[in-house]
Phi, psi and omega in degrees: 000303175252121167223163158225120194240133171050037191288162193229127137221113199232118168313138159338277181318337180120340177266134172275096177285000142217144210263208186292132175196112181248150227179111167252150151220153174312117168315138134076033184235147184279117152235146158247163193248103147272161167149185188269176157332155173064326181289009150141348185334297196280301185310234194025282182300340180237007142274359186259000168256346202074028175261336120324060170336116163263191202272316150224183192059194194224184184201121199230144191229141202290143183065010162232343183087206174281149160305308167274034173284344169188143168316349164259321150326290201293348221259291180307274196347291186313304208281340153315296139352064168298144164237126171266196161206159180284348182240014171092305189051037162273167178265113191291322202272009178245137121030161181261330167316273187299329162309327172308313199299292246284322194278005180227343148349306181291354180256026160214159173302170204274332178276341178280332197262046151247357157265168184292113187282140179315178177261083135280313187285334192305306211294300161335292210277305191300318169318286173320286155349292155255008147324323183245027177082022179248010174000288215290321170293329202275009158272353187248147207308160156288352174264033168244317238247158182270165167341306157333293195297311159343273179299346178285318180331295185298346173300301206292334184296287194320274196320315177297358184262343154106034229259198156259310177246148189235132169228118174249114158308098162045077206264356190199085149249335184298316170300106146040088197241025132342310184264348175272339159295287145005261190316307209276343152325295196277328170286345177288313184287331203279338197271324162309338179280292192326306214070045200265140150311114186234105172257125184233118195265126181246145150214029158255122156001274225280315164313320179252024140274311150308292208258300217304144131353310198195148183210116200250100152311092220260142139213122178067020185092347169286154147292125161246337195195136203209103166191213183282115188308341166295328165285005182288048219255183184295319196278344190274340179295331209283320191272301197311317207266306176105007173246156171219042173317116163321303212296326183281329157303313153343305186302312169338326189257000000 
């Protein structure tokens, strides 16, 4: 469904955040992105929206082709597209409600979203809400709710554009980890009713052997490791990470 062939990306400054890297995923499959800082999680994920251009190769999706083939390509990709983010990226002084709603803009014309979105879209953004248990919530700002409630919020905005694929940044990194089982939770089953494409990037361990599906080990800009959370053993930590640290081994088992 989503793949990327021979993708590059080397930075204004000289660094190269991803070496040669080709890659599919799967429809309606869970994957997580591991690895340390720097090794491409983030450049990855935000080359699989266009929000990263690379430097060579494409990132192409079935029956459309590249994404950057024309600004109206990229433009349907994106609306396809959900994004979570690792910092909510809400609007604190709007409603947990209208922040959803925010998540449907991209499904009207640029002149319709200077009106009031119907309620078709209200009943949607409240639906989405309450998925993740937040109904009860959606009159109130969002700079009342706590860090949890924030990101389910920012879930339900993803969900609510109606997308195929979802892509999240480091989505609990922030959390708790009690409210990050919780969260990474509610995203897990919901993108499963859907059937939505889900790539996500972590580094806590013991979360992406729970819920992923599949798991792409990032170092250095590389692929180290493309398999099962079953396979996740000490010598595959050992490439991704170059360490071999009790505690991840620990996890590890």
């Amino acid at each position: 469904m989503l793949s990327v062939a021979e993708l590059e990306v080397t930075y204004a400054n000289g660094v190269k955040a991803l070496s040669r890297t080709s890659v599919s995923f799967e429809r309606g499959r869970f994957i997580v992105l591991l690895g340390t800082s720097g090794a491409g999680k983030s450049t990855l994920l935000r080359c699989l929206n266009g929000l990263v251009r690379p430097t060579k190769g494409d990132v192409l999706v079935e029956r459309r082709g590249s994404i950057f083939r024309s600004t109206r390509t990229l433009r349907e990709h994106r609306r396809q597209t959900g994004m979570v983010f690792q910092q909510h990226h809400l609007i604190g002084r709007m409603t947990a409600l209208e922040n959803v709603l925010t998540g449907r803009l991209a499904a009207h014309g640029t002149f319709r979203t200077l009106l009031p979105l119907a309620r078709a879209d209200r009943i949607l953004a409240l639906e989405a809400l309450a998925r993740v248990g937040l109904a009860e919530r959606a009159l109130h700002r969002a700079d009342q709710l706590s860090g949890g409630q924030q990101q389910r919020v920012g879930i339900a905005r993803a969900i609510a554009q109606r997308p195929e694929i979802i892509l999240a940044d480091e989505p609990v990194a922030s959390l708790d980890p009690e409210t990050a089982v919780k969260v990474l939770g509610d995203l897990h089953r919901i993108c499963r009713e859907d059937g939505i494409t889900t790539i996500v990037s972590l580094h806590q361990l013991d979360l992406a052997r729970k819920f992923a599906d599949r798991i792409i080990g990032l170092a250095h800009g590389q692929i180290a490791f493309d398999g099962a959370p079953s396979d996740l053993g000490s010598s595959v930590l050992d490439k991704i990470y170059k360490v071999s640290s009790p505690a991840l081994l620990e996890a590890a088992e």
